[in-house]
C-alpha positions as CSV (number, residue, x, y, z in Angstrom):
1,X,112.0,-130.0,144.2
2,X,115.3,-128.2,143.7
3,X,116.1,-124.4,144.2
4,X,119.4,-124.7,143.2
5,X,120.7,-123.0,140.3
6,X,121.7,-125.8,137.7
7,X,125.3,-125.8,136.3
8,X,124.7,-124.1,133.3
9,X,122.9,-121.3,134.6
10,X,125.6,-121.2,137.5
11,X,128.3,-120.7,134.5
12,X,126.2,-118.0,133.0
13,X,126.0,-116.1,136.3
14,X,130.0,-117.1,136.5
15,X,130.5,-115.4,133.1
16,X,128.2,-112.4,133.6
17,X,130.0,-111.3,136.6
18,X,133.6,-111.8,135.1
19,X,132.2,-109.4,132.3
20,X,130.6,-107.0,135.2
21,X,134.1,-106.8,136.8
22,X,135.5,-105.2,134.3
23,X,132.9,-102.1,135.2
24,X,133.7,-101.3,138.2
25,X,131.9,-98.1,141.1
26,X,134.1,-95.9,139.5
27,X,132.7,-96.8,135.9
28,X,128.5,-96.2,137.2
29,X,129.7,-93.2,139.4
30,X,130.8,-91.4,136.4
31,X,127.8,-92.5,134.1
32,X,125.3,-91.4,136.4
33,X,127.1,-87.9,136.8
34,X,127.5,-87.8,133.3
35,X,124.0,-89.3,132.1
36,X,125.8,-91.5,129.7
37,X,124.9,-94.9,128.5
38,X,127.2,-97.4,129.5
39,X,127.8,-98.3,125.7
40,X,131.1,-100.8,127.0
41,X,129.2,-102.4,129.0
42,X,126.3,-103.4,126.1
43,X,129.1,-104.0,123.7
44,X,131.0,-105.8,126.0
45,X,127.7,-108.3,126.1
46,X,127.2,-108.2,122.8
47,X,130.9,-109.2,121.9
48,X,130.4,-112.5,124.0
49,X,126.7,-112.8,123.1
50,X,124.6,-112.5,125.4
51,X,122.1,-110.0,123.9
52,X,120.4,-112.4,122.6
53,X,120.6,-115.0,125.3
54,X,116.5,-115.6,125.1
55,X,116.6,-115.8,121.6
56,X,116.1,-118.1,118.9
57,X,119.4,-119.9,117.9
58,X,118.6,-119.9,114.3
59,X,118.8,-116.0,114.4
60,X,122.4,-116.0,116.3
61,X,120.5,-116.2,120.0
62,X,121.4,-118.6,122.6
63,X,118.0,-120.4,122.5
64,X,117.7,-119.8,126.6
65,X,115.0,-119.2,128.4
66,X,113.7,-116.3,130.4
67,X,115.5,-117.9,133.8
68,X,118.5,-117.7,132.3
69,X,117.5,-114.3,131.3
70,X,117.0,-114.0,134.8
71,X,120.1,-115.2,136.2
72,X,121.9,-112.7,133.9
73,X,120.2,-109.6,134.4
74,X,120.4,-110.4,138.5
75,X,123.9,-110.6,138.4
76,X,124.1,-107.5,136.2
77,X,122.2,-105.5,139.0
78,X,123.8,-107.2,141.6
79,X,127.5,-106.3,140.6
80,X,127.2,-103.0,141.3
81,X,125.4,-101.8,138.1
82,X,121.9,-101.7,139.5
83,X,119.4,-100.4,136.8
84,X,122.0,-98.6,135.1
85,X,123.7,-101.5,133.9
86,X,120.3,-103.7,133.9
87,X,118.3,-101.5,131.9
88,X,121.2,-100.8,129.3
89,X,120.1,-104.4,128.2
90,X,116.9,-104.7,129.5
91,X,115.0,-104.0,126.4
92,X,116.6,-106.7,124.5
93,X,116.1,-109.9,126.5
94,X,112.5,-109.1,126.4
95,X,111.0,-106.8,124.3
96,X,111.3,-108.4,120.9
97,X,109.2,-111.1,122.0
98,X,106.5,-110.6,119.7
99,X,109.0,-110.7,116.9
100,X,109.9,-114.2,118.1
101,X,106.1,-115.7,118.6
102,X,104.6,-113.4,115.7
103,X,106.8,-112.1,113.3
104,X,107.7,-114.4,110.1
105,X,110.5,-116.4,109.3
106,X,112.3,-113.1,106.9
107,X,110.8,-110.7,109.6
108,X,113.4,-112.7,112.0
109,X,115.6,-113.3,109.6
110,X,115.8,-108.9,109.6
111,X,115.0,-107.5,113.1
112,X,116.5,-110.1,115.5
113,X,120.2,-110.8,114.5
114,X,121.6,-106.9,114.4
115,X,120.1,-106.4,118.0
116,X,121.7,-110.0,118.9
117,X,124.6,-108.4,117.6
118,X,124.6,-105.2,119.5
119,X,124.4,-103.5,116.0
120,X,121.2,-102.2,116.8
121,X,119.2,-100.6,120.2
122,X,115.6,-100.8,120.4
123,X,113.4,-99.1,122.7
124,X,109.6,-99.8,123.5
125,X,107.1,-97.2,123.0
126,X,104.0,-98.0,124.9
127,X,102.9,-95.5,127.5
128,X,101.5,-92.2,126.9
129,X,100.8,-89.3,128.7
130,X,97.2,-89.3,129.0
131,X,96.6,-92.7,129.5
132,X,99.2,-94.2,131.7
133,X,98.5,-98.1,132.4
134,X,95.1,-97.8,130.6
135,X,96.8,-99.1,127.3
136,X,93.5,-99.8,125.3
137,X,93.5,-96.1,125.6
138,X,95.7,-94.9,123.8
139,X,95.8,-92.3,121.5
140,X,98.8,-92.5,119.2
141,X,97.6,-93.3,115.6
142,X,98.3,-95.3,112.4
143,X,96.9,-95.2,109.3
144,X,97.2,-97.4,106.4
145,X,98.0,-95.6,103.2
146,X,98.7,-98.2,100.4
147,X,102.1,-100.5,101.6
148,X,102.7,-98.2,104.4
149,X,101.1,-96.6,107.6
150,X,101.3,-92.9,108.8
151,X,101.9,-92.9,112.4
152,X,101.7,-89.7,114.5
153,X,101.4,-89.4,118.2
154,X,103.1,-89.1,121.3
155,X,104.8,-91.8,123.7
156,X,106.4,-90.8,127.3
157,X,108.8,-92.7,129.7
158,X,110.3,-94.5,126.5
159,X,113.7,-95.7,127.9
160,X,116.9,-95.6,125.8
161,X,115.4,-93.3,122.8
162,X,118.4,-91.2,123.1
163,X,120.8,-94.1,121.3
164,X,118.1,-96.7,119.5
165,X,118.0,-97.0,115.9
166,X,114.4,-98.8,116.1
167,X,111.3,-98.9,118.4
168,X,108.4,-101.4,119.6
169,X,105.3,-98.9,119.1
170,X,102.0,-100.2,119.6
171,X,99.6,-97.7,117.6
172,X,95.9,-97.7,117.0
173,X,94.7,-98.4,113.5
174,X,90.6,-98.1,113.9
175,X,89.5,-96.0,116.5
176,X,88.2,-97.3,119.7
177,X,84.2,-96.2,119.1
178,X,84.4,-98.7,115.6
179,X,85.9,-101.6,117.9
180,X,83.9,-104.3,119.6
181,X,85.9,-104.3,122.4
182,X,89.1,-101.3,123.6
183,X,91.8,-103.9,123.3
184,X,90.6,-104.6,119.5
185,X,91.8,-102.1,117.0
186,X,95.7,-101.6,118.6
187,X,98.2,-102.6,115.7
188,X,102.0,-103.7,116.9
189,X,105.5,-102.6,114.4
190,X,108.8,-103.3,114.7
191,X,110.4,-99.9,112.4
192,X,113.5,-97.3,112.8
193,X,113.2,-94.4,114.8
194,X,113.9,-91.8,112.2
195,X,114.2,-88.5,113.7
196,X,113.4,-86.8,110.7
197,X,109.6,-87.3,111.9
198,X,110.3,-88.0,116.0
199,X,111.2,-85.3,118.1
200,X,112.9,-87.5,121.3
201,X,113.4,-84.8,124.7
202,X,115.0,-86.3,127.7
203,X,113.2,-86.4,131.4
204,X,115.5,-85.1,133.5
205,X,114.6,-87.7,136.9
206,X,115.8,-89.0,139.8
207,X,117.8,-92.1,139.5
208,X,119.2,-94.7,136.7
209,X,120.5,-91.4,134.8
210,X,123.0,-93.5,132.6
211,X,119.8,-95.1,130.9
212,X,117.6,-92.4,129.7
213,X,114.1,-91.6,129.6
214,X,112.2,-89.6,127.1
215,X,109.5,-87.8,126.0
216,X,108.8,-89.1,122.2
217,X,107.2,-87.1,119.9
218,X,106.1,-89.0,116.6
219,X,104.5,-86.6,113.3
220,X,103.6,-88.7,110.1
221,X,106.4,-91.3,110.7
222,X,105.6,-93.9,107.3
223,X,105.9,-97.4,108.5
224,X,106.3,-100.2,105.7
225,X,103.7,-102.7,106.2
226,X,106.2,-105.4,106.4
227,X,107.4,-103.8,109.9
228,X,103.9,-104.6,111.1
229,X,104.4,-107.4,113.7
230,X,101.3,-109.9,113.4
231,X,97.5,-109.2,111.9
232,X,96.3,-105.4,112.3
233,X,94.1,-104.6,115.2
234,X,95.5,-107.3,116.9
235,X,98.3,-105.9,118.5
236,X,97.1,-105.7,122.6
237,X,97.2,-109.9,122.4
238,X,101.1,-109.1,120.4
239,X,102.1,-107.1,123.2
240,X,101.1,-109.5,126.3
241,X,103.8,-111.7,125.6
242,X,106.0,-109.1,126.7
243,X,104.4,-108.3,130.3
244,X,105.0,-111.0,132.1
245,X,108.7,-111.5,131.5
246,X,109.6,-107.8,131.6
247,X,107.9,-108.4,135.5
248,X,109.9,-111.5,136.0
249,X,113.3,-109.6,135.2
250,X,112.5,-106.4,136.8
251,X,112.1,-108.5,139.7
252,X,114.9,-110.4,139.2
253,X,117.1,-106.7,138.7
254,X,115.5,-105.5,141.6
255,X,116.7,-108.6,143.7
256,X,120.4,-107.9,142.5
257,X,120.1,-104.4,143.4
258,X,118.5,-105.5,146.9
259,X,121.7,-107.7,147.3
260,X,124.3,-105.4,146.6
261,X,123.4,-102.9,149.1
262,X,122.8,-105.0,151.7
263,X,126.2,-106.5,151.1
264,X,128.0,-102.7,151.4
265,X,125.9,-102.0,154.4
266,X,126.9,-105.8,156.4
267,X,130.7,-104.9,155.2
268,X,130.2,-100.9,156.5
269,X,128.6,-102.7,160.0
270,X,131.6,-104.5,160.3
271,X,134.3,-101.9,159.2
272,X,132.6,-98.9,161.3
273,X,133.4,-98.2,164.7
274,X,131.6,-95.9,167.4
275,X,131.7,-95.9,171.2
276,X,135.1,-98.5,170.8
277,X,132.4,-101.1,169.1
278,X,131.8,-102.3,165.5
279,X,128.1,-100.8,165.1
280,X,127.5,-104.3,163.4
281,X,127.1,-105.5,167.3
282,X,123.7,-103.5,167.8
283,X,121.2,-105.1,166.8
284,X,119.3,-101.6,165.7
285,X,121.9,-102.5,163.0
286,X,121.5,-106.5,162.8
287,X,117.5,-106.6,163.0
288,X,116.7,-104.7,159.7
289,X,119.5,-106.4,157.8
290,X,118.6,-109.5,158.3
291,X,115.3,-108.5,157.8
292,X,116.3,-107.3,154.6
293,X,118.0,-111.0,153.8
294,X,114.7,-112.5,154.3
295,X,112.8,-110.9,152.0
296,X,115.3,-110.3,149.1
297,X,115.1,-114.3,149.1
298,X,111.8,-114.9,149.9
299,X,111.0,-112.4,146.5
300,X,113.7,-114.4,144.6
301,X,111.6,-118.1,145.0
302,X,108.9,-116.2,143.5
303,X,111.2,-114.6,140.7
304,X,112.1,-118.0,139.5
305,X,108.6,-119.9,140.6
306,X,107.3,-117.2,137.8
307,X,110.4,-117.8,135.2
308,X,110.1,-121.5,135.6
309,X,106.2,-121.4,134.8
310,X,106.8,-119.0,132.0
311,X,109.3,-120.7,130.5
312,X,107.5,-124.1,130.4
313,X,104.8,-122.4,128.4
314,X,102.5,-122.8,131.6
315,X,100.1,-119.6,132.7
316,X,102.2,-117.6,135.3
317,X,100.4,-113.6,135.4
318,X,100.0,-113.6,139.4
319,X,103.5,-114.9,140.3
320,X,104.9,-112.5,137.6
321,X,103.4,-109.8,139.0
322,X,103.8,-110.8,142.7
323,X,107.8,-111.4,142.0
324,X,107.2,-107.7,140.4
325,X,105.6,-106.5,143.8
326,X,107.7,-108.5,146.3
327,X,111.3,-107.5,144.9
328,X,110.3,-104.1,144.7
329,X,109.8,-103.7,147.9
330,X,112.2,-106.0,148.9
331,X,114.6,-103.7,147.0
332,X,113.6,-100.6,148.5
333,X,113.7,-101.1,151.9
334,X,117.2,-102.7,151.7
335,X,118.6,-99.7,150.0
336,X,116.8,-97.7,152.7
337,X,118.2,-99.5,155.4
338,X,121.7,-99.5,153.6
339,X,122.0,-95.9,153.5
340,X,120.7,-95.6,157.0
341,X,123.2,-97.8,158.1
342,X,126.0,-95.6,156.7
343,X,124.8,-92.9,158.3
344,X,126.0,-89.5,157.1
345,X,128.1,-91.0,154.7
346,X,125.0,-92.8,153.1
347,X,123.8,-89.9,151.8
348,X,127.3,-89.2,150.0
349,X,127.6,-90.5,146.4
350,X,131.5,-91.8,147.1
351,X,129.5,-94.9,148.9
352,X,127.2,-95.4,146.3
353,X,124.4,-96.3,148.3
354,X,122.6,-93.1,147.5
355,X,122.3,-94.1,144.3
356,X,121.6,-97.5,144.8
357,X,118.3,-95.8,146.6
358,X,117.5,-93.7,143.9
359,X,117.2,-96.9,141.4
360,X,114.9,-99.1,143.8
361,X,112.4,-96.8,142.9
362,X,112.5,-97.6,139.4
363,X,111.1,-101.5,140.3
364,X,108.6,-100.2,142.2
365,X,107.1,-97.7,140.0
366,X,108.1,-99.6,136.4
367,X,106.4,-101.4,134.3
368,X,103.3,-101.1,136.8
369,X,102.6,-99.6,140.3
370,X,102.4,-101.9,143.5
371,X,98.4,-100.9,143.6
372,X,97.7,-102.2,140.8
373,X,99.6,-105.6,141.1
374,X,97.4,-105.7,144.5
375,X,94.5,-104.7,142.5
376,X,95.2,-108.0,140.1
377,X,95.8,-110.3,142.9
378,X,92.8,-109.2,144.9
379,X,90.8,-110.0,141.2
380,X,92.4,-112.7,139.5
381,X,93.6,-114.8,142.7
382,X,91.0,-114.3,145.4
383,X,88.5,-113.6,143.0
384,X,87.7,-110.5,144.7
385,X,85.0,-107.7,142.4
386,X,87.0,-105.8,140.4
387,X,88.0,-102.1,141.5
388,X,88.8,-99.8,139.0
């Protein structure tokens, strides 16, 4: 058994994080003031690419698997980035999964290689605003009419709409009361966001304000049948094989984030003196840092326990989702503790830290809440009754 990165995936980190110098606090500080996406850094990627770095090679991808993916996105976060950087890219390395396990070979041949080559951003357009995490749900529609569908509906907390040319949209094509079971009856497409039908309104939010989030607004969008990705009404199986590696590399973000404030805060402990002592020397100070060590590594094992069992095709839901869960919180309280430790100046955006706070909160909440990861666990591990 061997936890160490292998060479190749040490050389990816290598060359992620010469990329990742080139954006520097100065670079994120302004994009989070601004709200603007961090276009050189996803072009930067793209030029060298890594876009594609989980997919196919056949379709200009680097044929990797979701570790790597892992390993890239970590060191993203972990440069200073956080989820601004992250997220720029996020959507990529995992969201047009169902393309590559369902789509065929001139489907490929059309969606994959113009998002490989930056020429294209997609976002995913799953929730809505009624149903939350209940995806069988939901109430966006699409109906056939001859070689297309009509789709109208709405979708909220889609990341990135602001700047993508196409969408992931997971519709329903026969309503739930004609369906056997609620997951039956959900189609999956691949199309262009044309704004000539989609209304997209930011959500002005917390944190991760280079990346936006919107409010999408969808009325009588035609979809070609050939942009449908698999059978119709088969779409909720489609969309699972995006779940469990958008958990393993929001943990694996949330890690990098985790790590890069707890390096500022142990280099602040050192630097800062009060009453003629580095405050480094308390251990109010040393305690919850190295706390904070512990389980930033402790939730990285299980990040790449879940990538490693994901990416030999075995089943790997609960340590997805408990990655999910323990970098999260991992990730939180190290940005907590980092602010705390700088004090006054924590809470000034100069140090960064602040900010660094604000994102944690997005791998808590995103793609699913800490209950209901517990909720799964308690169900699908211990074999507890189910609760909701």
């Amino acid at each position: 058994m061997d936890f160490a990165l292998s060479e190749e995936q040490q050389a990816i980190r290598a060359a992620i994080a010469r990329i990742c110098e080139q954006f520097g606090d100065d670079y994120w500080l302004e994009k989070d003031r601004a709200h603007e996406f961090p276009h050189e850094l996803h072009q930067a990627l793209a030029r060298d690419g890594w876009l594609g770095i989980a997919m196919p090679e056949a379709y200009g991808g680097a044929g990797l698997g979701i570790t790597e993916a892992a390993v890239m996105l970590q060191t993203i976060a972990e440069s200073g980035a956080g989820f601004s950087g992250a997220s720029a890219v996020h959507m990529n390395i995992f969201g047009l999964n169902p393309v590559v396990v369902f789509g065929s070979d001139a489907q490929k041949r059309r969606m994959l290689p113009p998002l490989i080559a930056g020429r294209e951003k997609a976002c995913f357009a799953v929730t809505e605003p009624n149903t939350g995490l209940d995806t069988t749900r939901l109430k966006t529609r699409a109906v056939r009419d001859g070689e297309r569908y009509i789709l109208s509906g709405q979708k909220v907390w889609i990341s990135t709409a602001q700047v993508a040319q196409k969408m992931l949209i997971l519709a329903r094509t026969t309503p739930i009361e004609e369906c056997g079971k609620p997951a039956e009856g959900l189609t999956l497409f691949y199309t262009d966001l044309d704004r000539s039908y989609i209304e997209v309104q930011e959500i002005d939010k917390m944190g991760r304000a280079a990346v936006d989030s919107n409010q999408v607004f969808i009325d009588g969008l035609p979809v070609p049948v050939e942009d449908r990705l698999g059978e119709e009404g088969k779409g909720f199986s489609c969309i699972l094989h995006c779940m469990n590696p958008e958990r393993i590399l929001i943990a694996s973000e949330s890690v990098g984030l985790g790590r890069v404030a707890l390096a500022r805060a142990t280099q602040y402990a050192k630097e800062r003196v009060v009453f003629d002592r580095p405050i480094g020397q308390n251990q109010g100070i040393q305690h919850p840092l190295a706390a904070c060590w512990m389980e930033l590594e402790a939730a990285n094992l299980m990040v790449f326990k879940a990538a490693s069992l994901y990416d030999r095709g075995l089943p790997c839901g609960a340590e997805a989702n408990a990655a999910k869960y323990l970098a999260g919180e991992a990730c939180f309280n190290t940005c907590q503790q980092a602010l705390m430790t700088h004090g006054g100046f924590g809470y000034a955006r100069e140090y960064h830290v602040e900010r660094y706070l604000r994102e944690s909160l997005v791998g808590r909440i995103a793609p699913i809440t800490p209950q209901l990861i517990l909720c799964f666990i308690a169900e699908k591990v211990l074999g507890l009754p189910k609760s909701y």
